[in-house]
Every structure is written in structure tokens, then in C-alpha cells.
C-alpha positions as CSV (number, residue, x, y, z in Angstrom):
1,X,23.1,9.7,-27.2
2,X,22.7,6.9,-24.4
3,X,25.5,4.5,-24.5
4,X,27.9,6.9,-25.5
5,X,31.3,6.2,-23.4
6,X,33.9,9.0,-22.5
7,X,36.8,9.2,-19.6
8,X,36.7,11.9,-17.4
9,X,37.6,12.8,-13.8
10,X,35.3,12.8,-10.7
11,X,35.1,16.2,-9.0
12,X,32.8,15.2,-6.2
13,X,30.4,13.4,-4.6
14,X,26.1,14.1,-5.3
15,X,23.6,13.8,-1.8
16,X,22.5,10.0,-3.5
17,X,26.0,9.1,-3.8
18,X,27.2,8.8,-7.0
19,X,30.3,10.5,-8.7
20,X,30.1,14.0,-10.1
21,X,32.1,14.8,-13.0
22,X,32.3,17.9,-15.6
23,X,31.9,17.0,-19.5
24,X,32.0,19.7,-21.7
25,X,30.5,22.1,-19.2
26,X,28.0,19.8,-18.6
27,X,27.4,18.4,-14.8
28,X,27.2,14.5,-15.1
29,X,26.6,12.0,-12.1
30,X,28.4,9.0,-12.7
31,X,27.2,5.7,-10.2
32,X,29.9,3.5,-8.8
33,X,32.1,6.7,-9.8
34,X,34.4,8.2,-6.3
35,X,36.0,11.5,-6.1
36,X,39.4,11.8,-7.2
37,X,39.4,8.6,-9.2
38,X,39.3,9.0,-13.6
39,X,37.1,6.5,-14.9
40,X,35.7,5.5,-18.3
41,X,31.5,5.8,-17.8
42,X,28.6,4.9,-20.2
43,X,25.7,7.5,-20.3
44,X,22.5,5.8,-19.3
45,X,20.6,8.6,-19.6
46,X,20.5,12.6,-21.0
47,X,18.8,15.4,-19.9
48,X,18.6,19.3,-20.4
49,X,20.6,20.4,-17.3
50,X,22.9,16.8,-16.8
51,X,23.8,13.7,-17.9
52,X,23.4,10.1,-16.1
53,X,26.1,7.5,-16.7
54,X,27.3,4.3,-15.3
55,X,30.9,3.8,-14.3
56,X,32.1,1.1,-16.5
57,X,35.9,0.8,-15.5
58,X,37.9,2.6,-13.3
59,X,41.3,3.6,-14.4
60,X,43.0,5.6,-11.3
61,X,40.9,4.3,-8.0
62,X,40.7,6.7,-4.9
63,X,42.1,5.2,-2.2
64,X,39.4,5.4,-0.4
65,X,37.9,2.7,-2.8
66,X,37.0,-0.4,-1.4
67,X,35.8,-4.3,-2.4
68,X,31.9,-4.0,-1.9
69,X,31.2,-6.8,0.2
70,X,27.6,-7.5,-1.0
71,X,27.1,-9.7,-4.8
72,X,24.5,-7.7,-6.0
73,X,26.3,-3.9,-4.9
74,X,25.5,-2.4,-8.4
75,X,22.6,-4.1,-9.3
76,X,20.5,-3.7,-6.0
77,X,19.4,-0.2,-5.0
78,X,19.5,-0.6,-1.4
79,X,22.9,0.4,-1.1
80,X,24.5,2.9,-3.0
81,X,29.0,3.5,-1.4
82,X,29.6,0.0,-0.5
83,X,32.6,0.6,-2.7
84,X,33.3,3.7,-0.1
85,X,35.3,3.2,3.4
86,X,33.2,3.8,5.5
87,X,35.3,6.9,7.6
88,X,34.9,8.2,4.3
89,X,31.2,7.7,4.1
90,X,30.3,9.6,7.2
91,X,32.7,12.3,6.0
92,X,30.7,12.8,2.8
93,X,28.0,12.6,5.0
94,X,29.0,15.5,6.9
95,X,30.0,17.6,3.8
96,X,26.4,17.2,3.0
97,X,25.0,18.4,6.1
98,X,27.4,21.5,6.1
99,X,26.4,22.6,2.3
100,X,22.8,22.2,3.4
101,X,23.1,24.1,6.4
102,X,24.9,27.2,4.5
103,X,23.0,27.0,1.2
104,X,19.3,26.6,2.7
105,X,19.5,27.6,6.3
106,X,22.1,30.4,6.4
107,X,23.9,28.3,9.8
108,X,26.8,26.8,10.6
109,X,27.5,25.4,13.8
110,X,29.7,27.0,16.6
111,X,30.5,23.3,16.7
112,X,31.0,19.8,14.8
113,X,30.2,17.1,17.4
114,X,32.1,14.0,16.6
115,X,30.0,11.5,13.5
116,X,28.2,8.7,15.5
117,X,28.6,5.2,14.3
118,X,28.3,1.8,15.1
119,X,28.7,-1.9,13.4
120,X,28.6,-1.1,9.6
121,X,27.2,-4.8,8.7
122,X,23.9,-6.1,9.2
123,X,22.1,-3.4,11.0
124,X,18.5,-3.5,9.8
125,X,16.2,-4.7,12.3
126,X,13.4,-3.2,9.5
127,X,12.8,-3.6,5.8
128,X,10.3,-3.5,3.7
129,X,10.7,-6.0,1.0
130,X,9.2,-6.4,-2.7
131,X,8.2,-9.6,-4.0
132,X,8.0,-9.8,-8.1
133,X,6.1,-13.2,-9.1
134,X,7.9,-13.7,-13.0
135,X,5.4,-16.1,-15.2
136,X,8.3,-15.9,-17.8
137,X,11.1,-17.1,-15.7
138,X,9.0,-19.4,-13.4
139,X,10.3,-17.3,-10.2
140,X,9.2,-15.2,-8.1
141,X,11.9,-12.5,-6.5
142,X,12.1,-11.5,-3.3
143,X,14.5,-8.2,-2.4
144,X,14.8,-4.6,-2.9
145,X,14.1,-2.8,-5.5
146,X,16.6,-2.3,-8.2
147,X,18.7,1.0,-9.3
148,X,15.8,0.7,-11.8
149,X,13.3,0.7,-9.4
150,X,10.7,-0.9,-12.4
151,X,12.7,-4.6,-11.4
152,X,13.4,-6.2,-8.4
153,X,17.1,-7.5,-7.7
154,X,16.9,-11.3,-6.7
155,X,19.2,-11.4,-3.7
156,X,20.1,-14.5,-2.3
157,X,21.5,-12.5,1.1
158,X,21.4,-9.4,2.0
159,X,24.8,-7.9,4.0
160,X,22.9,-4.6,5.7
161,X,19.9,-6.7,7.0
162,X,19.7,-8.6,10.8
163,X,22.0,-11.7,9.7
164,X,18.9,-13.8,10.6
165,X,17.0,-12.7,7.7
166,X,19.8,-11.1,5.8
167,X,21.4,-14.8,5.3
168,X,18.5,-16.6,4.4
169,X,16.4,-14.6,1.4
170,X,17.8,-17.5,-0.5
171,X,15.6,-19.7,1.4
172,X,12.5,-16.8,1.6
173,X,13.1,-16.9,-2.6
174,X,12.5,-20.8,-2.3
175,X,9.4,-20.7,0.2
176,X,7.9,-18.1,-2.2
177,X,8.3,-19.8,-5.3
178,X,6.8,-22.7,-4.0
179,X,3.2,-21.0,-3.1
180,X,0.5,-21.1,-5.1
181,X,-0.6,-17.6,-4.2
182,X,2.7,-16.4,-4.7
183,X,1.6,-13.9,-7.3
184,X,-0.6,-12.3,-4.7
185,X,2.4,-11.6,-2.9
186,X,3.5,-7.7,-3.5
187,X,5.7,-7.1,-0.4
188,X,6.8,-8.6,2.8
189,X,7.5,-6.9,6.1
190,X,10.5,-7.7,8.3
191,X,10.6,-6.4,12.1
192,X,13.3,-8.0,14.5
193,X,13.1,-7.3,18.2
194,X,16.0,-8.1,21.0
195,X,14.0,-11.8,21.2
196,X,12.1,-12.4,18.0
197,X,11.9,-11.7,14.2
198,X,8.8,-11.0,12.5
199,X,7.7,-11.7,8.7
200,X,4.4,-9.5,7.8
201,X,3.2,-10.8,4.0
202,X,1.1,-8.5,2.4
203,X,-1.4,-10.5,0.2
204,X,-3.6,-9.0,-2.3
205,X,-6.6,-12.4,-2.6
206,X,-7.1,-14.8,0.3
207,X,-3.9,-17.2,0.6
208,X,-5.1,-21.2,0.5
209,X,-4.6,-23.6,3.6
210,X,-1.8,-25.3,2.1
211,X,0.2,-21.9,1.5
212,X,-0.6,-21.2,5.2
213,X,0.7,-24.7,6.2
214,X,4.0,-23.5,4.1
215,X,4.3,-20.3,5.5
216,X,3.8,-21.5,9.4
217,X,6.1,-24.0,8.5
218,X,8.9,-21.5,7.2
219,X,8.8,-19.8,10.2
220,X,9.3,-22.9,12.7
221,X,12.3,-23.9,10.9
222,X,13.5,-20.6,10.2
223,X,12.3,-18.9,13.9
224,X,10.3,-16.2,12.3
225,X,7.0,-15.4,13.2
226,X,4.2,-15.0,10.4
227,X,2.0,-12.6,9.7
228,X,-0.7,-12.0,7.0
229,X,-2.0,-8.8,6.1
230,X,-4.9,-9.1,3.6
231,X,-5.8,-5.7,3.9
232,X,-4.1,-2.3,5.6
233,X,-2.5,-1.9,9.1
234,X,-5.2,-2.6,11.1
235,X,-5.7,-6.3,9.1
236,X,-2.5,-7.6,10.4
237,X,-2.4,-10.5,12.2
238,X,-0.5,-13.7,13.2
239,X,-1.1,-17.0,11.4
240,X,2.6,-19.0,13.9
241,X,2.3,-18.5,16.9
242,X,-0.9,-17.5,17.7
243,X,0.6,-14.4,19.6
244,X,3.8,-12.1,18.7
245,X,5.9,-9.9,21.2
246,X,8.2,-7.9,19.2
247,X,10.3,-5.6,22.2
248,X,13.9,-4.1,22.7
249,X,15.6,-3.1,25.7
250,X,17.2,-0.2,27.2
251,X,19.1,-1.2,29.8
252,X,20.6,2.3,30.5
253,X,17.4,3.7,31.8
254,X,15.9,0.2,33.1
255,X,13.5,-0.3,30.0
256,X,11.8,-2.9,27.6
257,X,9.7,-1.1,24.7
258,X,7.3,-2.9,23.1
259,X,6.1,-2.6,19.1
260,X,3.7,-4.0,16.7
261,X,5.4,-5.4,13.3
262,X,4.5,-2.6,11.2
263,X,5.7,0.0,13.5
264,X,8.1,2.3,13.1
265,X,11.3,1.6,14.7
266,X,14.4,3.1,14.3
267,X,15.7,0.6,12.1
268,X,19.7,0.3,13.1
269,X,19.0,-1.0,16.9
270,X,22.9,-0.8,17.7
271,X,23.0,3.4,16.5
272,X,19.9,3.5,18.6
273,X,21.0,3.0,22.0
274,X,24.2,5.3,21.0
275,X,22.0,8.2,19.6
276,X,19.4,8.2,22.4
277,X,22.3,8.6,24.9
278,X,23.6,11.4,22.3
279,X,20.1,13.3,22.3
280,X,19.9,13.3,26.6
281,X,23.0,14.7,26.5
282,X,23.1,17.6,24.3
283,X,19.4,18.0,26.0
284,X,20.5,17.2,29.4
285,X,17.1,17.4,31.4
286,X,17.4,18.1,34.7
287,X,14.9,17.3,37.5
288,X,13.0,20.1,37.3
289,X,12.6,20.2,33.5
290,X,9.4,20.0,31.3
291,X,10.4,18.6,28.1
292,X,8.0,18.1,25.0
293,X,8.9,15.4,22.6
294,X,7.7,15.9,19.5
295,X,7.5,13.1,16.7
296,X,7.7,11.0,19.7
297,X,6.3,7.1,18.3
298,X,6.1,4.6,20.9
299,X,8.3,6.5,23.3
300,X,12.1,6.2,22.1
301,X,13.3,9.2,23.4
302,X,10.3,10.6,25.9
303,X,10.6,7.7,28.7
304,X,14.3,7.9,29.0
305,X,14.1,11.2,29.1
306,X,11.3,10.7,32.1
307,X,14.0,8.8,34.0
308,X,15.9,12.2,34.3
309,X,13.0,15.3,33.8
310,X,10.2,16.3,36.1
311,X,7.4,15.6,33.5
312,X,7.3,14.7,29.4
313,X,5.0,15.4,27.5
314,X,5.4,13.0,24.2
315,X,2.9,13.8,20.9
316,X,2.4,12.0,17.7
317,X,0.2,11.9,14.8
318,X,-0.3,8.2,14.6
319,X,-2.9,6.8,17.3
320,X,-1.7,3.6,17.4
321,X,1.9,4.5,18.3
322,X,0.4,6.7,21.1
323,X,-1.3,3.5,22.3
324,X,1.9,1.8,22.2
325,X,3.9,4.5,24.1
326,X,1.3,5.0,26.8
327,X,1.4,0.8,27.2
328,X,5.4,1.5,27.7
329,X,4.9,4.0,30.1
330,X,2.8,1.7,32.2
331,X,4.5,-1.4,31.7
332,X,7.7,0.6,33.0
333,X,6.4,2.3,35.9
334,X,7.0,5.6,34.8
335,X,3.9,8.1,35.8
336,X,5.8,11.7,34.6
337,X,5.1,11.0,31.1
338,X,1.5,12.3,29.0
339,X,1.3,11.1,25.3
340,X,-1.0,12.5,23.3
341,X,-2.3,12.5,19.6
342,X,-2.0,15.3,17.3
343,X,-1.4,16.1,13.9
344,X,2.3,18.2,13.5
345,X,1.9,18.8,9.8
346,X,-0.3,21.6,10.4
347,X,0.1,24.8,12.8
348,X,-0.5,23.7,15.8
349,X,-2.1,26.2,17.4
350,X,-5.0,25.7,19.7
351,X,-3.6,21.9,20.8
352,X,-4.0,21.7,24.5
353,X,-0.2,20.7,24.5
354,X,0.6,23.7,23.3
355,X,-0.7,26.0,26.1
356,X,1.5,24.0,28.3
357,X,4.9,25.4,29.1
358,X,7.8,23.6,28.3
359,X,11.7,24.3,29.2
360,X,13.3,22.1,26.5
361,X,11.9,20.6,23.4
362,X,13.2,17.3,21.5
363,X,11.5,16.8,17.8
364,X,12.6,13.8,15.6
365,X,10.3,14.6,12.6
366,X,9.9,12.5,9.1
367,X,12.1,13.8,6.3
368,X,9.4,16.7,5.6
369,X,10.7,18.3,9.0
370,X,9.1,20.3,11.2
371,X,7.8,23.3,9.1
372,X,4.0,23.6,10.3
373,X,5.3,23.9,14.0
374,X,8.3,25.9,13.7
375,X,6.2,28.7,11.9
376,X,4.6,29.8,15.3
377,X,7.0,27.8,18.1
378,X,8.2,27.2,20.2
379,X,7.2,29.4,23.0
380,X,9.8,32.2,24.7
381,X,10.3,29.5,27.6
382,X,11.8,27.0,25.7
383,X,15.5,27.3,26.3
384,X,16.8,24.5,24.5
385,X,15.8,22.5,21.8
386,X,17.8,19.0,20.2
387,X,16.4,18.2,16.4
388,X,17.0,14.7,15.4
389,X,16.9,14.1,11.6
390,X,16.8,12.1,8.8
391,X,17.0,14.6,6.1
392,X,19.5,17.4,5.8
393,X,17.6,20.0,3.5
394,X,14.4,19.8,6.4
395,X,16.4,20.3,9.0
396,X,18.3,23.3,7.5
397,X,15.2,24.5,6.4
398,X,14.2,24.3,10.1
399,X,17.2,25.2,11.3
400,X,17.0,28.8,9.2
401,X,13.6,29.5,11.1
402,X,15.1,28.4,14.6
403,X,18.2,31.0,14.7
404,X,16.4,33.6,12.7
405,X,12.8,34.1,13.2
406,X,13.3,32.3,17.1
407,X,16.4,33.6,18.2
408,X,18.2,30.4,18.8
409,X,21.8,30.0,18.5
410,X,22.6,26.7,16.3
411,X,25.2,25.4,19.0
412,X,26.4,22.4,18.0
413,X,25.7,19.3,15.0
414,X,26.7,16.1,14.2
415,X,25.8,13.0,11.9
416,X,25.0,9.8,12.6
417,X,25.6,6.9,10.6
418,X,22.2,5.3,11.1
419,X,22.3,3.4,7.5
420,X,25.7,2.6,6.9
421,X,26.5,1.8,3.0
422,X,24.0,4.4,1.8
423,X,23.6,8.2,1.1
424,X,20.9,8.7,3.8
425,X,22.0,11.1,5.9
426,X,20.9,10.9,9.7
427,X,22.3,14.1,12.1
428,X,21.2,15.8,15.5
429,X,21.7,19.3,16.2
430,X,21.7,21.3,19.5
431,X,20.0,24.7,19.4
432,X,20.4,27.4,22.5
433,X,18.6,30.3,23.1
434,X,20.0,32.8,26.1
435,X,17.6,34.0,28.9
């Protein structure tokens, strides 16, 4: 029955980070629970197969336990092994990649590349935040969403966001509690560029003048820009200043990308730079290379990629980050580059990019992978191929269908600790196919 406490050891570690322990034959995942460590734990909840439980004291720590640095760590569910080191949490990271590899892809690398990883602490140049108006306290709450993703957690800061936001939800809490439309509030959008930081507020009924006042006046004192969005995507628009540039640079290959707020971005700007120089050089295009970027958004990995190949081809399902990468290309000078919109969740056959021939491939797909297109491609021509991820189970899916229906040989994979302090799993992996 819930509530029941036992002690028991902690065998392992589960893919969303919590312990794994044995009772009576019976798997349970125990949170805030780390491998090698015996614990007393509180079952939260039963089912048929396993048991959830709550750590609730730990009696022999791992030593790889560590003070969580955040107030909420246990209460929020943004972050889920801030009590992990985290060397330790890129090496779980990596176990998880391996299992998936040989359970659902029948691989394993002919190499490990070394984990990629960069500045652990306030990272998040994007988050989406949920806003909770509460009649019954007289609050409203600002932050993510709970373990029990029914509440929100009311953060006063935030330790994984951009410090500029991160260290003043306190203040966010207090602008929203003093709106009058504050229950029309659901969510609010953060975007930081290298030069500016951007708040999107979602609203569900027209906000009044004197909330807009508030809001414009947040964001002078705070140096945000505001944005409403009374509607979907295309309803967005500034209310201070009258005009936003959200951009980041890449001053390895002499560019500045530009984004809209509501773009996606890869959301650790410090991992970025890293992993893009990762991807060219597992790819290494040379100047007489075609490459097709696949997945490509606003043109992260195609342009620098254009400083080095002969042509790029870059495709993606959303329009209006095609518009943004073909604004990139131009603003940057670069004329070797074609972006084009098309839908990768379906076979692809009979897209004019596909009767094109390509020597190397890149793909960066969502966490579904890259199933549709792998079914029929790529072509005989394609020599090389670099798969960035963000879920290990697609990509060892994809991986399976690469070395076995395609002939490739999986050379070469790596992780990449692109959100430090939870059990998201990020990795890149080089496949090779002979001549």
C-alpha cells in the first residue's frame, strides 16, 4: 500500500534518473535514490510490473553524492541528479546510450569519443515556463512544473537557467502577482541571445493597459524584452521596445545567427559552439563535398559547414525557420547554401532534394528520430553520415537501420552533456560506409 516504508539497496540507475532497487523480486525506482547507496524510501505509488517510492533518508551515501545546489531540487521537476557529480552524470549518461545501442539497435561503436561538456550551472538560454494563478493562496506561481506535473513548483531562482532570468523569478513571481490579468497568464517564454533576453507571455483574454504598463515596465528595469502572444506563433509580438533582435555568434566560422523568441535554439549556448565544432569534425567536409543537413532550423550546423563544403543543402519542416536560415545565409554572405522546406516525418521520396546527390549527410532530428527517411536513404553516394541526438532509443533505432539495411559501419559515438543536472541524454555518432 502507498506510504509503506522499507530499506533496501540501490542496484542502478533508470533512463529518468532515479534509483533502481529489488524488493521482493519486484523492480522499484526509488527518486533522490543513487547507486550503491542503502536508503530507507516511502512508496508513492504501486503498480503491476513496479513500484514508485521516494527516498526518505539515506543511510550509506555513494560517494558520488553530492549537496544539490538548487532549494527546490526534489520538489521541482526540472532537474532530476543534482544530488549526482556531475563526471558521474555523463557516465550514466553514457551507460544509457550503450544499453540502447545493444538492446534496440544491435551496434556498438568501434569507438567511445570522449563525453562533451561544458559550464554545468546556468546554461539555459530557453525555457518554457508555467504560470499557476492560485485564488486560494492569493498567488500566482511562476516555474516549472513539479515531479507532480498537476502543480507548479514556486521558485524564487532557478540555478540551470541564464543567471539573468534564473536569479530573478522571485521578482517575475512579484510582477505577476501584481497583474490583474494574471489568471490569463498559462505560460511564459524565455529566449536569451549573445545581446538580449526575451520574455514571450502567452495570454488567454486581451491583457489591460495598465498590465501592459507593468509588463513594459518589468522589462526596463529588469533588461528584458516583452512580448505578448494572444494567440499561436504567428501572434507574437513586442509590446518594449517596439523591435527585438535576439542573435548569437560564431566566431569560429565568422557568423551572427539570428532567431525569433519562439524559435528553437539549442538551448545550452556554451555546449553549442563545442558540439558544432564536434559534428564538422567527425564530418570533416572537404571542398569539394555536397553535404545535406537534415533537421537543419535556422542554419546551426549547415552555414558553418558552408564555410568548409562546396555546396549545402539544409531542409526543415518548419517554414518559418527556413526563412530564418535563408536570412542567415544572406546576411553572412554565404551563396553555397539552399534551404528548403519539407516534411521528414514521412518517406521522402519524390522531394526534389532528394534526387540531388550528396557525399555526406548530417541529421539532428527531434526525439522521434529519423525513421520515415532512413527507411529508403540515404542514397549509395553518401559516404558518411554524423547523427546528432537528443534521444537514445531513436537514434539506436536509426542506428540499427543505418549498419544493417545501409551498410554503414557505426564508427564512432559520444555524449554530450547538453542539460547538465538532468537525465536527458544528448550524443552524436559517426557512421562510415566503405567505397
Amino acid at each position: 500500500m502507498r506510504n509503506t516504508e522499507f530499506e533496501t539497496g540501490i542496484t542502478g540507475l533508470a533512463h529518468d534518473g532515479r534509483g533502481v532497487a529489488h524488493v521482493q523480486g519486484k523492480a522499484v525506482f526509488v527518486a533522490d535514490a543513487l547507486p550503491g547507496e542503502q536508503v530507507r524510501a516511502r512508496i508513492v505509488r504501486r503498480h503491476r510490473q513496479f513500484d514508485e517510492a521516494q527516498c526518505t533518508e539515506v543511510l550509506h551515501a555513494s560517494p558520488e553524492r553530492v549537496a544539490p545546489r538548487c532549494p527546490h531540487h526534489g520538489v521541482c521537476g526540472g532537474c532530476a541528479l543534482q544530488h549526482l557529480a556531475p563526471p558521474a552524470q555523463i557516465a550514466a549518461k553514457q551507460r544509457v546510450l550503450a544499453e540502447n545501442f545493444a538492446r534496440i539497435g544491435k551496434v556498438e561503436p568501434q569507438r567511445w569519443l570522449p563525453p562533451l561538456t561544458a559550464e554545468p550551472w546556468g546554461y539555459r538560454r530557453r525555457a518554457r515556463l508555467s504560470v499557476k494563478h492560485v485564488p486560494k493562496k492569493g498567488r500566482t506561481l511562476v516555474g516549472f512544473r513539479e515531479r507532480d506535473p498537476r502543480f507548479v513548483a514556486d521558485l524564487s531562482r532557478c540555478e540551470v537557467l541564464d543567471p539573468a532570468l534564473g536569479e530573478k523569478l522571485g521578482a517575475l513571481g512579484e510582477l505577476l502577482n501584481a497583474l490583474e490579468g494574471a489568471a490569463a497568464i498559462p505560460q511564459i517564454e524565455f529566449s536569451a541571445g549573445d545581446d538580449a533576453r526575451a520574455l514571450v507571455f502567452r495570454h488567454l483574454q486581451p491583457l489591460s493597459g495598465a498590465d501592459g504598463e507593468k509588463l513594459a515596465a518589468f522589462g526596463r528595469e529588469h533588461g528584458f524584452a516583452i512580448l505578448l502572444q494572444p494567440g499561436g506563433a504567428d501572434s507574437v509580438h513586442p509590446l518594449h521596445p517596439e523591435t527585438v533582435r535576439l542573435h548569437y555568434r560564431l566566431d569560429e566560422y565568422g557568423l551572427d545567427l539570428e532567431f525569433a523568441p519562439l524559435d528553437f535554439v539549442q538551448v545550452n549556448a556554451r555546449l553549442n559552439g563545442k558540439m558544432i565544432g564536434h559534428a564538422l569534425q567527425l564530418l570533416d567536409p572537404q571542398p569539394q563535398d555536397r553535404v545535406l543537413d537534415l533537421f537543419c532550423g535556422l542554419g546551426n550546423f549547415s552555414l558553418p559547414i558552408a564555410r568548409r563544403a562546396a555546396w549545402v543543402c539544409g531542409v526543415e519542416g518548419e517554414a518559418g525557420l527556413i526563412e530564418r536560415a535563408r536570412g542567415n545565409a544572406l546576411r553572412n554572405g554565404i551563396a553555397n547554401a539552399e534551404f528548403v522546406v519539407g516534411d521528414l516525418a514521412v518517406d521522402p521520396r519524390g522531394a526534389a532534394w532528394t534526387r540531388a546527390s550528396f557525399d555526406k549527410w548530417l541529421l539532428d532530428p527531434p526525439r522521434t528520430g529519423a525513421a520515415a527517411l532512413l527507411e529508403h536513404l540515404p542514397g549509395d553516394a553518401v559516404r558518411r553520415v554524423v547523427y546528432v541526438s537528443c534521444h537514445p532509443g531513436s537514434l539506436a533505432r536509426d542506428a540499427g537501420t543505418l549498419v544493417h539495411r545501409h551498410g554503414f559501419t557505426l564508427a564512432a559515438a559520444g555524449v554530450m552533456d547538453m542539460f547538465p543536472h538532468t537525465a536527458h541524454v544528448e550524443s552524436i555518432a559517426l557512421f562510415e560506409r566503405m567505397a
